[in-house]
N, C-alpha and C positions, 0 to 999 in steps of 0.2 A: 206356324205361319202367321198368326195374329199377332205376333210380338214384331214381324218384320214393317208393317206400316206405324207401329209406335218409334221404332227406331230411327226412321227413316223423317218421320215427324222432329223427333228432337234436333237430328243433325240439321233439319232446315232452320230448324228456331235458333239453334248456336250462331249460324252464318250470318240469319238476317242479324243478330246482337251485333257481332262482333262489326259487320255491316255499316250498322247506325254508330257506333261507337266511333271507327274514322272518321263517316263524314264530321260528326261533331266534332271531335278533333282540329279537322282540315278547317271547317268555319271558324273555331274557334282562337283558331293560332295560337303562336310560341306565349309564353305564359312566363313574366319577369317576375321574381321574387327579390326585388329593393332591401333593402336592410329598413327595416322599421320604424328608425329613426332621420328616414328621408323619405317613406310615403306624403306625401304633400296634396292637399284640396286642390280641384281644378282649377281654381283661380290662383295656388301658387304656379312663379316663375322660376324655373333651373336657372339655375348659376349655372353650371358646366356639367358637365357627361364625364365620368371615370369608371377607370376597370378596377372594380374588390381585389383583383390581385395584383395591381401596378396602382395603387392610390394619388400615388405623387404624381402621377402625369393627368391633365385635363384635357378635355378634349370639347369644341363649341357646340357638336350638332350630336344627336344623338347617332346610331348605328352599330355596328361589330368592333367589337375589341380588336384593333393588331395584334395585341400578344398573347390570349386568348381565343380559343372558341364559345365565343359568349357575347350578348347585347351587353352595350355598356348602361352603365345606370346611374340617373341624375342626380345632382346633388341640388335641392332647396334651400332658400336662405331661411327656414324656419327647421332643420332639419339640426344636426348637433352644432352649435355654438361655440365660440371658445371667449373667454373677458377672461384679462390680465393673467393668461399663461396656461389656462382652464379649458376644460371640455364638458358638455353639458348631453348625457347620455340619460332617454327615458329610464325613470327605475322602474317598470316593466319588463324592458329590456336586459337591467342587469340585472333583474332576478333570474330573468329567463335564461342567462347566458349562466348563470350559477358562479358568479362572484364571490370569494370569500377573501374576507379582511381582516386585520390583525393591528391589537393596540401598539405604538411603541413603547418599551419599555425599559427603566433606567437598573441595568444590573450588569455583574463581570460576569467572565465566561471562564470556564473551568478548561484551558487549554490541554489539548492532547495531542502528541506528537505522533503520528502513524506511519509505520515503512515497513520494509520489508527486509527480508537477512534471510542467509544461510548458516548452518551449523559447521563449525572447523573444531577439529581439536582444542585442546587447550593446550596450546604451547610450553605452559610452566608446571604441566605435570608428567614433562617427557625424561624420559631415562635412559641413561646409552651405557648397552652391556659390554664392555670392552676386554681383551687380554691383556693383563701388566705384564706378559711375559711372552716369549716366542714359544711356539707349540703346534701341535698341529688336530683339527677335530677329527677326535672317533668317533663321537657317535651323535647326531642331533637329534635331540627328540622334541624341537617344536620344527615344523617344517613348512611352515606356508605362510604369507605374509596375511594381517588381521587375523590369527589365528589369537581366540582369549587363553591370556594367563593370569594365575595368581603368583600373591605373592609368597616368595618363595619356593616356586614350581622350579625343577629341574629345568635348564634350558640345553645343555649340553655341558659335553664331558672332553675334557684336553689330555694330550698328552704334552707335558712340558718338563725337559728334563732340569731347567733350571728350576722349577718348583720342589722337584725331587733331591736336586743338590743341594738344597738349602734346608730340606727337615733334615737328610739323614748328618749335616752339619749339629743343626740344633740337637737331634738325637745324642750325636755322637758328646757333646757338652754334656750333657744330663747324665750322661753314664760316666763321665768324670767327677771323681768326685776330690776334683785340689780343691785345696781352696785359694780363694780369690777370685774363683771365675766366674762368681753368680751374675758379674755385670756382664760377661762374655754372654750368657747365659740368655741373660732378658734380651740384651741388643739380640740375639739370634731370634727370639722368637718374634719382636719386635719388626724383624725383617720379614719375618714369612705372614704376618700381616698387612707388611707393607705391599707385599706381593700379589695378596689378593686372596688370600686363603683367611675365612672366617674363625671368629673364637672358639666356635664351635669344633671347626674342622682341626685347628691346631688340638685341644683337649681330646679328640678320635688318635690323635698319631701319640701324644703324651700319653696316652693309656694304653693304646696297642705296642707303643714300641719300634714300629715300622714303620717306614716313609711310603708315602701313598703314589704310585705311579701315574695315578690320573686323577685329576680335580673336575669335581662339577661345579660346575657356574649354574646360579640359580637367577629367579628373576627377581629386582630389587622392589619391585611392586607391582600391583594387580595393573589389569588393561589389555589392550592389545600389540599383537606384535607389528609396529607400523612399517618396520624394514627388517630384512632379513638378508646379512651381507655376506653368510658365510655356506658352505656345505659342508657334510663329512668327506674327511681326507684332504681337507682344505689344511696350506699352510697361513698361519697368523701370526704377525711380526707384533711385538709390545706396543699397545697402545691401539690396536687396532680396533675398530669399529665393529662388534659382532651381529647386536641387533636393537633396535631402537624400540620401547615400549611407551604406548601414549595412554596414559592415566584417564579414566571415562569417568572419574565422580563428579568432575566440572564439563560443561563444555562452552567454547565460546560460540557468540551467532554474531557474524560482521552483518550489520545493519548501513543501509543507506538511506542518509536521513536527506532531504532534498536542502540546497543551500538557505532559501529562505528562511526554513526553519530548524537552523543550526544553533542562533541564538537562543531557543525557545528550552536548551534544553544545557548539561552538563554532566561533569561524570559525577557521580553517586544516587542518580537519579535513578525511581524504580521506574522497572519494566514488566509487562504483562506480554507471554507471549504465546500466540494459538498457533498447532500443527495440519498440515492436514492429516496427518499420520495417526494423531491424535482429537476428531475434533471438538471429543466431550469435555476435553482438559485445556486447562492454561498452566502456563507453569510462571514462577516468578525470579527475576533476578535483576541484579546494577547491572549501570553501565561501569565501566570500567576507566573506561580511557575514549575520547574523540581524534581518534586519528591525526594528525598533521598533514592532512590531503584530501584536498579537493578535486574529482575527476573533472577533467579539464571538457568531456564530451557530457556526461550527464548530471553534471552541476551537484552533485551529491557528495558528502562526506563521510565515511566511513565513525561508525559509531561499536566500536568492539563493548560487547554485552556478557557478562558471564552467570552461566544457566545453570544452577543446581542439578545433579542428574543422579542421587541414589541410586533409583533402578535399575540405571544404563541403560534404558531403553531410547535416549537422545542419540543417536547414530550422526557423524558427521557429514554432511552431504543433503541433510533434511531443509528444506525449505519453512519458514516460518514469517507469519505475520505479528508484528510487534504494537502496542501502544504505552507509548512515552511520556507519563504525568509532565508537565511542564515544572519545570525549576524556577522561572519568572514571575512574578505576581503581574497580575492583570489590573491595571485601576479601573473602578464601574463606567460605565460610559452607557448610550444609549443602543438598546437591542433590537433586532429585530429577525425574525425569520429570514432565513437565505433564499428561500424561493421568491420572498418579493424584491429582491433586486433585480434588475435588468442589465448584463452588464454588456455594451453596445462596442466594446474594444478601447473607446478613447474615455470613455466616464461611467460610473455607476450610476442608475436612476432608479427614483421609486416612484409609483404611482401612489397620490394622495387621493384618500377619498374624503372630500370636501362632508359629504351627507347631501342629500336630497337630490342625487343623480349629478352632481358634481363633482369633477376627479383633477388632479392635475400633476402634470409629471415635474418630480423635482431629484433635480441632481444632489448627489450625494459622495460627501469622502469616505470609504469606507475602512475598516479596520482590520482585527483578527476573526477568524469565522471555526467555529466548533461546534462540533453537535447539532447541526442543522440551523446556528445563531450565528449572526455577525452584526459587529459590535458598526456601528456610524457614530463617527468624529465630528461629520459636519452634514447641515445641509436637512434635519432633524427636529424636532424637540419633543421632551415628553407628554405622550397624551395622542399623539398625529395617529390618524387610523392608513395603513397600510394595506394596499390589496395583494393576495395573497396567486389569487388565478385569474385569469381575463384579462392578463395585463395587455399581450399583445394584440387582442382585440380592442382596449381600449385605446392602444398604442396608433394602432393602426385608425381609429376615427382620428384621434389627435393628430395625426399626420395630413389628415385631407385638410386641417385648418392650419396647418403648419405651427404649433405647440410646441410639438419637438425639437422641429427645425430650429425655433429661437433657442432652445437651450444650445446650442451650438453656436451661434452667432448667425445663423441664415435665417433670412425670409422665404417665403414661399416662390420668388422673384428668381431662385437659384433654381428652381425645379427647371425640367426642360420642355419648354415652350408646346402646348398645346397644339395639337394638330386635326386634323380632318380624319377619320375613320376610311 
């Protein structure tokens, strides 16, 4: 029971706090926080009234932003400055604001070509298993299409009686023994090579004796089976198409390099290329050849790469990220970090930091950009200190004195005409 009048004690002490807290509030009204560099003594006079998030527009009386929920706030004539193209910002300020700047500096940039590609076969390690003869399949023993072989794996087995008329010919010679026939002789064996029957399989029938009624077709090298045209008990006319095998020691990666930077690059140029398949590895290979086309919708030219693949573990179909040493020599020129460009659509600009809280935006032609550098042509020289962050903070002061504007060719006269709140 005695803890319930201490309770009852505090909860009035809370109310009366919280009590006194509004009214002082209410007396003490809304509470403008000015930018720093326009706090001004009461005996300065405002120039004009503007809103922090529409700068360029002035306004004569003080009051509410239109486009804003927010007081608007004065601008002083002792507040930032601007002489011959300048802006004049407390360095309290831009320490506070956490400013960092960067010397320019006179060197090349080590260009690197980046896209992206897919893995495709390698075209010029395909091999097409065919019948020289009419026949028909008895038996297939590979049966699914990307099913791996080696080489010299059985693929399947023919019956062809033209293959069979033609040993027990050659047979039939060997067991004569006129002479004169030795040329009869070779022309026959000659032919059953030409057929498609290996040295091997001819020296099996010249030792047995006997004509083999069905030949096995093997595969003429390792890889996959990319097509598979035939079944068992399938008829097959001479010449016909069995099954297509694609060679996995190489493989290509079509790479789309973007048009700009098609000059930058050529074929024998090395490539480094990361999987996601893979992401601990890069693997390395040439380009090959630069295509003869350019896609008409995404500006890009196909750059055919070919990729070392030992292990075979490069599968066709794999997505890869590429970087393309540049083939071009770069001449030195002036550098600077790419973060302190400003690029506004119609020109490059860099903020210059003058020293002692003076800055000034100066347009810029710029160059190639690599590695987090891009090289300036013009508009530069070496030794100029660059700001790095703050920019559009300081961008945006330089704009209430219209700085910016002149690099464009406007005065502040183009802004649209001040109004009443």
């Amino acid at each position: 029971m005695r803890r319930l009048p201490q309770l009852i004690l505090l909860i009035g002490a809370f109310v009366l706090g919280v009590a006194a807290t509004l009214v002082l509030v209410h007396r003490s009204g809304p509470v403008s926080m000015p930018p720093s560099s326009d706090v001004a003594a009461p005996d300065k006079k405002a120039l004009y009234w503007y809103d922090p998030m529409v700068p360029v527009q002035h306004f004569d009386h003080p009051g509410k932003s239109p486009f804003m929920d927010m007081q608007l706030v004065p601008k002083y004539a002792g507040g930032a400055s601007e002489d011959a193209g300048g802006v004049h910002i407390d360095p309290r300020d831009v320490q506070n604001l956490g400013v960092r700047t960067a010397r320019v500096e006179r060197g090349s940039l080590a260009l690197i070509v980046r896209a992206t590609g897919s893995l495709v076969f390698d075209e010029r390690t395909v091999s097409v298993v065919q019948s020289r003869v009419p026949g028909i399949v008895e038996q297939l023993l590979v049966r699914s299409p990307l099913a791996t072989v080696a080489q010299g794996q059985p693929l399947l087995t023919l019956i062809a009686p033209d293959w069979t008329a033609a040993q027990e010919e050659y047979l039939a010679l060997r067991r004569t023994h006129n002479e004169g026939l030795q040329a009869i002789r070779d022309a026959a064996r000659q032919r059953l090579l030409l057929l498609g029957m290996s040295d091997a399989q001819v020296r099996a029938i010249e030792r047995s004796g006997h004509a083999q009624t069905r030949i096995t077709i093997s595969a003429p090298r390792a890889g996959v089976v990319g097509e598979l045209n035939v079944r068992e008990g399938a008829t097959v006319m001479a010449g016909a198409s069995l099954l297509r095998i694609n060679g996995l020691d190489t493989v290509w990666m079509n790479a789309a390099i973007p048009e700009m930077q098609v000059g930058r690059i050529s074929a024998g140029a090395q490539v480094t290329a990361t999987l996601p398949a893979f992401p601990s590895e890069s693997f390395s290979g040439t380009i090959e050849a630069l295509l003869p086309e350019v896609d008409a919708i995404t500006r890009t030219q196909m750059a055919r790469i070919v990729l070392a693949n030992p292990a075979r573990r490069l599968a066709p179909g794999m997505f890869a990220h590429v970087e393309i040493a540049s083939s071009v020599g770069v001449a030195e020129s002036l550098v600077v970090p790419t973060e302190a460009v400003i690029a506004t659509g119609l020109r490059s600009v860099v903020i210059v930091d003058e020293g002692h809280g003076r800055f000034r935006a100066q347009e810029v032609r710029i160059g190639d950009e690599s590695s987090g550098k891009t090289s300036v042509l013009e508009g530069l020289k070496d030794g100029d200190t660059v700001v790095l962050s703050g920019q559009f903070l300081i961008d945006s002061e330089a704009s209430l004195t219209g700085t910016l504007s002149r690099l464009g060719g406007s005065t502040e006269s183009n802004a649209p005409n001040g109004g009443r709140p």
